[in-house]
N, C-alpha and C positions, 0 to 999 in steps of 0.2 A: 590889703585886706578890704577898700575901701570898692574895690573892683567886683567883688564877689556882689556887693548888696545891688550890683548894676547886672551881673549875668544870670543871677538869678531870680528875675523878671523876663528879662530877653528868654532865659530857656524855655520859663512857665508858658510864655506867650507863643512858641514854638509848638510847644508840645499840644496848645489848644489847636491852631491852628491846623495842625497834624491829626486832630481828632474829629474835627470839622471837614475837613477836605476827604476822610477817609467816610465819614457819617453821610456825606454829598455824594460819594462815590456808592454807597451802599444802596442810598433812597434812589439814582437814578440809573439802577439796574448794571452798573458799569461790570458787575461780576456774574452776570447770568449765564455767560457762556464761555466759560475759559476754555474750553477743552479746543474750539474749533480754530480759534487763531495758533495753537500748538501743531493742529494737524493740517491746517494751510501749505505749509512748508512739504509736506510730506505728499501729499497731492502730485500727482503728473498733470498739469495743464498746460504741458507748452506745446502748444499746435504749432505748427509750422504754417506760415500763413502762403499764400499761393502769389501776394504779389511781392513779397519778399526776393524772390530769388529770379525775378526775371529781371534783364533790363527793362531803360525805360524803354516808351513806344516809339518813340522817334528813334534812338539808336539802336532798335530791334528792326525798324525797317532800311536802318543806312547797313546795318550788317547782312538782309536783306538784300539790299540791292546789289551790295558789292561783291555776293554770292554768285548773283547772278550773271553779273559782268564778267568775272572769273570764268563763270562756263561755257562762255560764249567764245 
């Protein structure tokens, strides 16, 4: 019984904090634009980037040369 007169400070304290954090979130606009971080996901933005898919320059030119030795 003695426990309770202890958790029930701890929750009060909880619940303020809880009303402070959410008061802080309010004043510093954290909810002005929910909708865009929803539709982020939804978005196509994945380019393909152009040096992605080459090698590098030094073994684009040993592949190169050994091209060319080949056809000789």
């Amino acid at each position: 019984m003695s426990v309770i007169y202890a958790l029930i400070p701890v929750a009060i304290i909880f619940v303020i904090i809880a009303i402070a954090v959410f008061f802080w979130a309010v004043r510093s606009d954290q909810f002005e634009d929910i909708e865009r971080q929803g539709l982020n996901i939804l978005m196509d933005d994945d380019k393909p980037n152009s040096t992605d898919n080459k090698p590098p320059q030094d073994q684009a030119d040993k592949e190169q040369e050994s091209d060319n030795d080949a056809k000789r």
